[in-house]
C-alpha positions in Angstrom: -21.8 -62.4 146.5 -18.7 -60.7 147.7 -15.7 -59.8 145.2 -12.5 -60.0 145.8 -9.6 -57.1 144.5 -6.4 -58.5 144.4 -3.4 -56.3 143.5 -0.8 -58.5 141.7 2.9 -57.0 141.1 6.1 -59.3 139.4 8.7 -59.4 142.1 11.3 -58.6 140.2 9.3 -55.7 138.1 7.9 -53.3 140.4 6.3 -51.1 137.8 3.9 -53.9 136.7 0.9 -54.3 138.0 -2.3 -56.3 137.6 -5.5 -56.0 139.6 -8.4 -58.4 139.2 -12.0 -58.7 140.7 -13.1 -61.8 141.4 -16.2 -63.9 142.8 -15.1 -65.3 146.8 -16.1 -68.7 145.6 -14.4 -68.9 142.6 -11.1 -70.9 142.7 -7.3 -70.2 142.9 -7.5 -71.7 139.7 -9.8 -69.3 138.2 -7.2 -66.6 139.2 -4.3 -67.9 137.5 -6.1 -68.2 134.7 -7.3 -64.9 135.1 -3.6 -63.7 135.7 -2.6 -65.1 132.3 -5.1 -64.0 130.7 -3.7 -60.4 131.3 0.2 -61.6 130.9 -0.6 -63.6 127.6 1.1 -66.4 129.6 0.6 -70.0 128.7 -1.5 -70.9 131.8 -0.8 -74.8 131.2 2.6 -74.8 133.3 2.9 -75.7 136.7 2.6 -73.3 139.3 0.9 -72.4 142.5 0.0 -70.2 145.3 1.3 -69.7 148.9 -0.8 -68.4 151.2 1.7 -65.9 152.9 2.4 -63.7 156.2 3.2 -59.5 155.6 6.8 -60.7 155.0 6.0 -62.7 152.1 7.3 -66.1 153.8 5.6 -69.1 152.0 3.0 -71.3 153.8 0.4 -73.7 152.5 0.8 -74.4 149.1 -1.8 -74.6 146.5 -1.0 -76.2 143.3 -1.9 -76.6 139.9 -0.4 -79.1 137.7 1.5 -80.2 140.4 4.4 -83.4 140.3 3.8 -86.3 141.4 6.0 -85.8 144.4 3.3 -83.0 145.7 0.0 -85.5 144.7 1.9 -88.2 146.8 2.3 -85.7 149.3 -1.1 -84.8 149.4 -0.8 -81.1 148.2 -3.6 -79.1 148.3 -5.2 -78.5 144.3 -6.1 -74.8 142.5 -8.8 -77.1 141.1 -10.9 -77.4 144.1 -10.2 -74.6 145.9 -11.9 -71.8 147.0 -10.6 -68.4 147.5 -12.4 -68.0 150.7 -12.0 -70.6 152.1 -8.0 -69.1 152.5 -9.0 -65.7 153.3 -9.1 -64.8 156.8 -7.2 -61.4 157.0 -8.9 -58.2 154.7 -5.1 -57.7 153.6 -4.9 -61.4 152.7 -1.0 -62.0 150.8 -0.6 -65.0 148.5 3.3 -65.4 147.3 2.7 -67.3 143.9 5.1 -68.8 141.5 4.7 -69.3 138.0 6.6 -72.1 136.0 9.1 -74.2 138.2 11.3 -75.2 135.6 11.8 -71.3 135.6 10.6 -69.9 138.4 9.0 -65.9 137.9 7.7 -65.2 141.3 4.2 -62.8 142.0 3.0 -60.8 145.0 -1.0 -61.4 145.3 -2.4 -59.4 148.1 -5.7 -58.5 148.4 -6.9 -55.0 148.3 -10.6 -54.5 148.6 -13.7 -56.4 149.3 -16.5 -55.3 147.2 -19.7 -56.5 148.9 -22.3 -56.9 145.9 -20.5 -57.9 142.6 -21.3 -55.5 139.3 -24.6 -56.7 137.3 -23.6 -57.8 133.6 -19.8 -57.6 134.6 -18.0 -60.8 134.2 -15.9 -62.4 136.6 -12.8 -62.4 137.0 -12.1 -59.3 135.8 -8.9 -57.8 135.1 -9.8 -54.0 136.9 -6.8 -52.2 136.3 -3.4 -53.0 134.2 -0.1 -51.1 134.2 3.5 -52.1 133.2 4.5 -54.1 130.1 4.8 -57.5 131.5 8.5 -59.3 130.4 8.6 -61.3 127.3 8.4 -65.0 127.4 10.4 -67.6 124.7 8.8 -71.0 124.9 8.8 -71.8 128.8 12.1 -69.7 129.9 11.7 -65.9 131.0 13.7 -63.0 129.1 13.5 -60.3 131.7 13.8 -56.2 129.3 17.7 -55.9 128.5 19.0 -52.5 129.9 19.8 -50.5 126.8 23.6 -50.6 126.7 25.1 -47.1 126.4 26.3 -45.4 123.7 28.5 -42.6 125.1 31.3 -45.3 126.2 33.5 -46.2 123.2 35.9 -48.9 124.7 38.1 -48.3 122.0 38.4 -44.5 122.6 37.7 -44.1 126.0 41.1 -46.6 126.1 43.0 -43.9 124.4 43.4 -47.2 122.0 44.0 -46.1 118.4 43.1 -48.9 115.5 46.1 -47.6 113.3 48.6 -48.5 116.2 48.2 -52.0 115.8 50.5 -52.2 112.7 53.2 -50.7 115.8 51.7 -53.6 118.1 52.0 -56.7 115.9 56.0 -55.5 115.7 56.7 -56.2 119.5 59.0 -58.4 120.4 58.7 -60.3 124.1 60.8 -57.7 125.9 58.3 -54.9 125.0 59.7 -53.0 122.2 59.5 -53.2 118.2 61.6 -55.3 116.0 63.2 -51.9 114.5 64.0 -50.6 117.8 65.8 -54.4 118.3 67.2 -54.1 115.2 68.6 -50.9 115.6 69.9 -51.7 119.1 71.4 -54.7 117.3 73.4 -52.5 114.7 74.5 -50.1 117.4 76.3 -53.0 119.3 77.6 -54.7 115.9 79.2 -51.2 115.5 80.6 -50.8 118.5 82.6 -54.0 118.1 83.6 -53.4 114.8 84.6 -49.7 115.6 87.6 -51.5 118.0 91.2 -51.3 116.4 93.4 -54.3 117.9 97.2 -54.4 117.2 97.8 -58.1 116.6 101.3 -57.3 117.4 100.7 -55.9 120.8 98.8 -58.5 121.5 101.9 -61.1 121.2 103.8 -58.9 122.9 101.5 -58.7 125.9 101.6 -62.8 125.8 105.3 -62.6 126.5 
């Protein structure tokens, strides 16, 4: 019987990698069990395979636990169906998608054909694992948060100084402080005050 090596990487995670052995007449849905299995994924979610070109373009699909829209539609089952019956390149690319509500996409090419499978091994079998796969909460993915950096201080690298907002609560609307507008106030009261009018000039000046 001859095994199949697939090589399966998370799109979006380059650095994780899975690669299982697996009989050719086992089914697609033995492999996404098999992929789970090495994710510690709940497997009971909708998903499916694509068979796929070198570009990763999506053709027949493959389902399992598919809506009733896709059984009405006739879509093909994981159930049912045999790997090789879909294999008919040695470099054979299936684009597979995990969980539609939230979709986490998978590259699944295969990578070897082993002619004679492995007495006493087991099948499928996860061959080689690499990468810490991202966490799942309930059904929704939580890709790795990037560390945030500690070297940027917002408040420092803004030259922004905590005691200066005793200064900032005092501005007025036209940009400066209410003892600058009270000084500016005094300055002008002075001015006005500092005036000497002759009352009798004044009168005289009327006449």
């Amino acid at each position: 019987m001859a095994i199949y090596r697939f090589k399966i990487s998370f799109e979006d995670y380059d650095d994780v990698v899975r690669e299982i052995d697996i009989k050719s007449n086992q089914t697609f849905e033995s492999l996404h069990h098999a992929i789970h299995e090495s994710t510690k994924y709940n497997p009971e979610i909708s998903s499916s395979f694509y068979v796929s070109n070198d570009h990763w373009i999506k053709g027949d699909e493959i389902a399992y636990l598919p809506s009733e829209r896709k059984i009405n539609n006739g879509v093909v089952l994981m159930t049912n169906s045999k790997l090789s019956a879909f294999i008919d390149d040695p470099h054979q690319k299936f684009y597979y998608t995990y969980n539609f509500e939230r979709p986490f996409d998978f590259h699944v090419e295969l990578i070897k054909i082993i002619l004679n499978e492995e007495a006493g091994k087991t099948y499928p079998n996860v061959f080689r694992s690499s990468g810490e796969v991202p966490r799942l909460a309930g059904t929704g993915l939580i890709p790795p948060v990037a560390a945030v950096s500690e070297e940027f201080d917002f408040l420092n690298e803004l030259e922004y100084n905590t005691s200066d907002t005793d200064e900032l609560s005092t501005m007025t609307d036209l940009g400066i402080s209410d003892d600058e507008a009270e000084s500016e106030e005094e300055e002008e009261s002075d001015e006005f005050s500092n005036e000497n009018y002759d009352e009798d000039d004044l009168q005289k000046e009327d006449y």
